[in-house]
Backbone bond lengths (Angstrom), bond angles and torsions (degrees), N, CA, C in turn:
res aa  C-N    CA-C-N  psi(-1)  N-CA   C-N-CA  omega(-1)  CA-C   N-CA-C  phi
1 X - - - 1.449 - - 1.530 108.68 -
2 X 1.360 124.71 125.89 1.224 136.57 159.46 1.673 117.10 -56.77
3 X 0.989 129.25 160.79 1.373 143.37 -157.37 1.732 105.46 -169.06
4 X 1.263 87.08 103.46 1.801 98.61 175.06 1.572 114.67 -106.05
5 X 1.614 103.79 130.02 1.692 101.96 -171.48 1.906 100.20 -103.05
6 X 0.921 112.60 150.40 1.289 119.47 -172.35 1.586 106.43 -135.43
7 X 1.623 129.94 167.87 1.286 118.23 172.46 1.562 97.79 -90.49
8 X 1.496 116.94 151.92 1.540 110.35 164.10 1.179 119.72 -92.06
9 X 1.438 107.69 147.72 0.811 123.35 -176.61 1.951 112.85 -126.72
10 X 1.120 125.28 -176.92 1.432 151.71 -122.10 1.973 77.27 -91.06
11 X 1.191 92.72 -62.45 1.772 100.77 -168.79 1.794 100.48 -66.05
12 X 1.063 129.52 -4.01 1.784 124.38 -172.67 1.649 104.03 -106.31
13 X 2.003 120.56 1.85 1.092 126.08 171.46 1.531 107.22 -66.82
14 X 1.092 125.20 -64.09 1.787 137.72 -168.31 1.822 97.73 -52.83
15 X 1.471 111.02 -58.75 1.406 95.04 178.88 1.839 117.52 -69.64
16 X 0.992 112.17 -35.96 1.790 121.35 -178.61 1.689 88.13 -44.30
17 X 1.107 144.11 -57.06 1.840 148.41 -118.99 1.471 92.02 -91.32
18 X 1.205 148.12 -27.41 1.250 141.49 147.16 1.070 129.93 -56.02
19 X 1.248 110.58 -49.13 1.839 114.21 163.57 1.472 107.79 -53.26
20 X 1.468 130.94 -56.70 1.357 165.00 -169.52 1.834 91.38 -36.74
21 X 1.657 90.34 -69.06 1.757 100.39 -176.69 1.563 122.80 -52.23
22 X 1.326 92.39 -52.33 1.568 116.03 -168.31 1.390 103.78 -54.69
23 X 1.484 128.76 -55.82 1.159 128.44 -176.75 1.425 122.05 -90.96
24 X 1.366 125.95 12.62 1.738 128.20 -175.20 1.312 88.73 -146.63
25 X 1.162 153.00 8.96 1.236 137.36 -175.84 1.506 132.74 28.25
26 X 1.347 125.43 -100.49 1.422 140.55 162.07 1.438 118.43 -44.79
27 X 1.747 91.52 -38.13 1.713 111.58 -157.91 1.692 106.45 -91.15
28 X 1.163 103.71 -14.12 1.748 115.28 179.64 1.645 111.25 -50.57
29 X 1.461 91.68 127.69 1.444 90.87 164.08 1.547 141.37 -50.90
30 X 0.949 146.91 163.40 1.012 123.60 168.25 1.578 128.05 -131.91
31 X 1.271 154.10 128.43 1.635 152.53 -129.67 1.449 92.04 -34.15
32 X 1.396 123.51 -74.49 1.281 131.38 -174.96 1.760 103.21 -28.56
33 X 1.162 114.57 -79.56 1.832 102.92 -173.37 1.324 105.02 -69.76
34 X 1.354 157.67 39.77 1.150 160.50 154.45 1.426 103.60 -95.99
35 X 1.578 114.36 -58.16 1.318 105.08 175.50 1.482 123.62 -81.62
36 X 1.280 104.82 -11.05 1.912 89.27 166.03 1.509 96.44 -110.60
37 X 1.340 118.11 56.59 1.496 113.18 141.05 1.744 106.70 -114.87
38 X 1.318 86.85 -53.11 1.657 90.86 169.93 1.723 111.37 -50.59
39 X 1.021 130.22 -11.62 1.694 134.56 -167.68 1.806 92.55 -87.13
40 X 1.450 98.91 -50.50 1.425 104.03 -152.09 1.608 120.62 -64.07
41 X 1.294 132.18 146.56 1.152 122.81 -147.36 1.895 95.60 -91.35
42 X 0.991 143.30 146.54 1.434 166.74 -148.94 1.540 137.38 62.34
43 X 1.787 88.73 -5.03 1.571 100.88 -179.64 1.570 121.75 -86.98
44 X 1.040 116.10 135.55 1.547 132.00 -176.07 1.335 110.46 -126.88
45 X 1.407 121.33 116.48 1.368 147.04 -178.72 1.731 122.45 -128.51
46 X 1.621 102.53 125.63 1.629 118.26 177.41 1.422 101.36 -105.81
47 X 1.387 90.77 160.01 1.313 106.54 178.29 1.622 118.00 -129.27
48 X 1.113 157.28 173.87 1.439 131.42 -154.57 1.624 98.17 -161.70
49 X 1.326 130.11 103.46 1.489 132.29 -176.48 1.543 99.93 -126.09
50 X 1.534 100.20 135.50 1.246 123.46 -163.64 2.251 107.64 -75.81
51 X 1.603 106.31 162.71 1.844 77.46 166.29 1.475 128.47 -27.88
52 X 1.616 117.89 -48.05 1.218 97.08 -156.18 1.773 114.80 -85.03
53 X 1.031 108.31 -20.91 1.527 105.84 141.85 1.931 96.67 141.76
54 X 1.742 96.35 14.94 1.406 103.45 175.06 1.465 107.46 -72.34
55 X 1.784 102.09 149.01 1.324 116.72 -177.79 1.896 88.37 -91.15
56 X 1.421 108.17 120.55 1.771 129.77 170.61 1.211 115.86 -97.10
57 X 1.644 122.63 -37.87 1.351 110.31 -167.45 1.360 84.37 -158.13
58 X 1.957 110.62 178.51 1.459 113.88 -172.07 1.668 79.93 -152.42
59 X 1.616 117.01 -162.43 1.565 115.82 165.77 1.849 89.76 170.14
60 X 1.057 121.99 156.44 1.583 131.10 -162.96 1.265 93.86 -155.11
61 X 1.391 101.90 131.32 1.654 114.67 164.68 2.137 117.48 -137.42
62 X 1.313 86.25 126.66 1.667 86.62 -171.42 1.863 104.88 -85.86
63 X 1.321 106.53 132.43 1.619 94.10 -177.33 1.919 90.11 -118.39
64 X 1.469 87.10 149.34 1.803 89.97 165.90 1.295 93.33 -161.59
65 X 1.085 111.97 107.10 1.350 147.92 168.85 1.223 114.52 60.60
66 X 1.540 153.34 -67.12 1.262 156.84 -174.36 1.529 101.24 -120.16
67 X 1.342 114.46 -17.79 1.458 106.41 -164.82 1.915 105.09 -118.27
68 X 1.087 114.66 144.11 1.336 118.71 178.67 1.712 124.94 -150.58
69 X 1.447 95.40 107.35 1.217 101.56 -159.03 1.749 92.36 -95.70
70 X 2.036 109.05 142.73 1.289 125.41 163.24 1.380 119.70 -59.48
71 X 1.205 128.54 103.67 1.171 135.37 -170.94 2.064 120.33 -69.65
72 X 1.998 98.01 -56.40 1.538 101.77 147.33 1.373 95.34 -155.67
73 X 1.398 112.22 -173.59 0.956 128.57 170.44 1.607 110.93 -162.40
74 X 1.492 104.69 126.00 1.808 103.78 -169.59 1.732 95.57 -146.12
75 X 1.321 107.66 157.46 1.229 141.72 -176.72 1.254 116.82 -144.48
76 X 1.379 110.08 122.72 1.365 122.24 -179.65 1.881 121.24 -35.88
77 X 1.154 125.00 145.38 1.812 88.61 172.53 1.465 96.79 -94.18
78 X 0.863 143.45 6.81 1.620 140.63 165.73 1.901 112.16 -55.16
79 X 1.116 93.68 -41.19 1.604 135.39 -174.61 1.576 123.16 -83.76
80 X 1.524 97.18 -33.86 1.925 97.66 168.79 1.144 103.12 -39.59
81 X 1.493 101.50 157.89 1.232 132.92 162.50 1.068 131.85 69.84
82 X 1.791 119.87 19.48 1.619 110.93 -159.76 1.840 73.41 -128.44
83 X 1.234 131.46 28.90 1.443 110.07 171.17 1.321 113.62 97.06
84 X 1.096 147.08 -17.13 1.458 156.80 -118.77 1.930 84.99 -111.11
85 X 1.646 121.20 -51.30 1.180 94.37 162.65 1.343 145.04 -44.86
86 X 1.484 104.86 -35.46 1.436 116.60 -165.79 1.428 96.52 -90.49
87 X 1.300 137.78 -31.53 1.614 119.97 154.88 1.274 123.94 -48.95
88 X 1.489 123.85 -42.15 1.156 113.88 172.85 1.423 127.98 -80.95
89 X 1.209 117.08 -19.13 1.833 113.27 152.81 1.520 118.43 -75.02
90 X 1.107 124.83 4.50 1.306 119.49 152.38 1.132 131.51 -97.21
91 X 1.292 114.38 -13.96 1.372 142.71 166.74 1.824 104.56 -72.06
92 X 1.032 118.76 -37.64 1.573 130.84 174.04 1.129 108.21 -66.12
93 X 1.976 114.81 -44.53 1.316 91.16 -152.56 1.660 104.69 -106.02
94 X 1.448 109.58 -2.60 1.581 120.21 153.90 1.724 115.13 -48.77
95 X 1.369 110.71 -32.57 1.266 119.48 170.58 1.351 126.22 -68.34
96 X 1.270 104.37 -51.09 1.518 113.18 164.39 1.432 134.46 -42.93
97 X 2.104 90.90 -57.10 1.439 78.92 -169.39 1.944 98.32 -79.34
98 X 1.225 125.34 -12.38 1.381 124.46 -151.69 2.047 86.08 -57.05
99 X 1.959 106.71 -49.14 1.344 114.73 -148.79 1.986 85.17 -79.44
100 X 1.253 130.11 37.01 1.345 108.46 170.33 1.772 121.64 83.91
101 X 1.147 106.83 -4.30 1.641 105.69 -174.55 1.457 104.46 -90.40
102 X 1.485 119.51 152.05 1.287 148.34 -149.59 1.269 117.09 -119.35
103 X 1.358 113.89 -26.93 1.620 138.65 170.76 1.193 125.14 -152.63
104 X 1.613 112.08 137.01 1.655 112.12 177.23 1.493 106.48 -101.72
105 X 1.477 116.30 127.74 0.976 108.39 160.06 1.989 136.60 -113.74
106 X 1.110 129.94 140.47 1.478 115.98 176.02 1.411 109.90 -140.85
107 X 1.500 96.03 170.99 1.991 107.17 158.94 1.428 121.76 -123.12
108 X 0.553 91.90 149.97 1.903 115.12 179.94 1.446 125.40 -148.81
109 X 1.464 104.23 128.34 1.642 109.70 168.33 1.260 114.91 -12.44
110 X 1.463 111.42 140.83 1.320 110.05 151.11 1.319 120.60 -46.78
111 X 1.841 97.90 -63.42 1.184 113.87 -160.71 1.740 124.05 -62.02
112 X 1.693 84.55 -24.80 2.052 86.09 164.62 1.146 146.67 -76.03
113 X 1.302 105.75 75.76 1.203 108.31 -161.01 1.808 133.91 -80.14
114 X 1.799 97.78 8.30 1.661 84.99 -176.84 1.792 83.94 -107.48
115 X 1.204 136.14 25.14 1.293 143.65 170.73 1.713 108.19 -98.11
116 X 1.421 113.23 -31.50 1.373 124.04 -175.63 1.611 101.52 -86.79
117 X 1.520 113.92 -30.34 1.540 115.83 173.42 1.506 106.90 -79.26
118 X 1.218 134.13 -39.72 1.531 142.90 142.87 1.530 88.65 -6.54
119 X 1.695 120.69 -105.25 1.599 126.30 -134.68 1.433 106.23 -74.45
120 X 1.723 109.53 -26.15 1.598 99.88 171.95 1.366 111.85 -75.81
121 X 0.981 154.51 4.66 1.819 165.72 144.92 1.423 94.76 -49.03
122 X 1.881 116.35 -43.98 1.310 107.42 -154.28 1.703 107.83 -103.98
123 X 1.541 108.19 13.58 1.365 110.50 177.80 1.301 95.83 102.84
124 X 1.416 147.28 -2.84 1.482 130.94 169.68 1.276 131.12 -73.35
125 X 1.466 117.71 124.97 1.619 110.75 177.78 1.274 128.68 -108.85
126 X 1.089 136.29 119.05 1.862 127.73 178.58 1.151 98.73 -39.99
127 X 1.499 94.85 135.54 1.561 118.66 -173.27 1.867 92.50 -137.18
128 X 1.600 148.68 -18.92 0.781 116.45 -171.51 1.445 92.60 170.31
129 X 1.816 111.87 145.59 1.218 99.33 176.99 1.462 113.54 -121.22
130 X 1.084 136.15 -175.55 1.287 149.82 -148.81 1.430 106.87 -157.25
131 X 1.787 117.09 96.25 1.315 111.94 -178.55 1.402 119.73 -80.19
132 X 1.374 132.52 140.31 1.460 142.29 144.39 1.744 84.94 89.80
133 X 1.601 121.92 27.07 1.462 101.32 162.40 1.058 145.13 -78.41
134 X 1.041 118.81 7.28 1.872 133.75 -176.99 1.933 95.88 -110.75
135 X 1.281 119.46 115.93 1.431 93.89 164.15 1.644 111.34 -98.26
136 X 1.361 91.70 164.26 1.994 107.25 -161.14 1.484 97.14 -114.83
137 X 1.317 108.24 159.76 1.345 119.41 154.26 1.668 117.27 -39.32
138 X 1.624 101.60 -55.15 1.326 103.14 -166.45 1.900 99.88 -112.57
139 X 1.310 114.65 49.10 1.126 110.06 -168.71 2.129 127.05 155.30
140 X 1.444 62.01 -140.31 1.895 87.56 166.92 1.289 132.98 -158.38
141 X 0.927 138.90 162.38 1.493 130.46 -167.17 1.932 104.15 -138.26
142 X 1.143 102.86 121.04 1.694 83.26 -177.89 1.966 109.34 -84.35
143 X 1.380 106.47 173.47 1.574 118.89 -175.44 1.228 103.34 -109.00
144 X 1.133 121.19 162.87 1.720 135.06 178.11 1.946 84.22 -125.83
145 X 1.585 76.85 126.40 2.066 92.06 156.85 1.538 104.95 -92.60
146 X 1.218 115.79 122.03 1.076 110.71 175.51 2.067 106.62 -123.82
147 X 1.434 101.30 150.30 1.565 100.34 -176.45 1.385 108.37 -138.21
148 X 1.446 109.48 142.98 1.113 124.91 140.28 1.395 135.39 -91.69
149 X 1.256 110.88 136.33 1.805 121.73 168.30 1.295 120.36 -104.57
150 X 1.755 124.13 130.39 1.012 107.54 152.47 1.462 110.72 86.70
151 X 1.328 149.09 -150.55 1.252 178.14 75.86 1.153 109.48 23.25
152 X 1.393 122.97 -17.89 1.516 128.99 -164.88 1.418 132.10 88.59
């Protein structure tokens, strides 16, 4: 299956918000912060629709000046596993280096771990953690900063 990345745009918010829910639950964005991310000035966001012309995945990266932090990155779970992440972090980080940035930075669950096997594939290394940053139903979950430099 082919996988076409596109920039998002304004009209790919209403369909994204199901994917959005489904996979962040509580934590899901919602129309309102979708469109003032897309508003905001350094952010660059793809969107990822399969042959049949379904939107599967999306991913946002904020750049300011040398530094560019992963904003999200999601994949349908219909859609796991065929790579579609790792197109779209390359798709991010073509962005990055194209706009001048020097390092990628993001967070991610501890607990996610085929997302943490994701960015180390893509050259990312734990650089730092962040306790109780995700809040849980029954809690907290801490984040890993993880970075890229460079070329990878």
């Amino acid at each position: 299956m082919t996988l076409t990345l596109d920039p998002m745009r304004w009209w790919h918010v209403e369909p994204a918000l199901p994917l959005e829910i489904d996979l962040f639950g509580a934590e899901a964005w919602s129309a309102e912060t979708w469109w003032a991310e897309l508003a905001a000035p350094g952010r660059h966001y793809l969107v990822a629709h399969d042959d049949a012309g379904a939107l599967v995945g999306y991913a946002g990266l904020l750049v300011n000046g040398a530094d560019a932090d992963v904003m999200t990155i999601a994949v349908s779970n219909a859609a796991q596993g065929h790579g579609y992440g790792g197109v779209l972090m390359r798709g991010l980080l073509d962005v990055a280096a194209e706009r001048g940035a020097r390092q990628v930075l993001l967070e991610v669950r501890a607990d996610n771990v085929p997302a943490q096997r994701l960015y180390e594939r893509h050259g990312f290394k734990r650089i730092a953690v962040r306790r109780g940053y995700y809040r849980t139903a029954d809690g907290s979950v801490d984040a890993w900063v993880m970075r890229r430099r460079g070329d990878g």
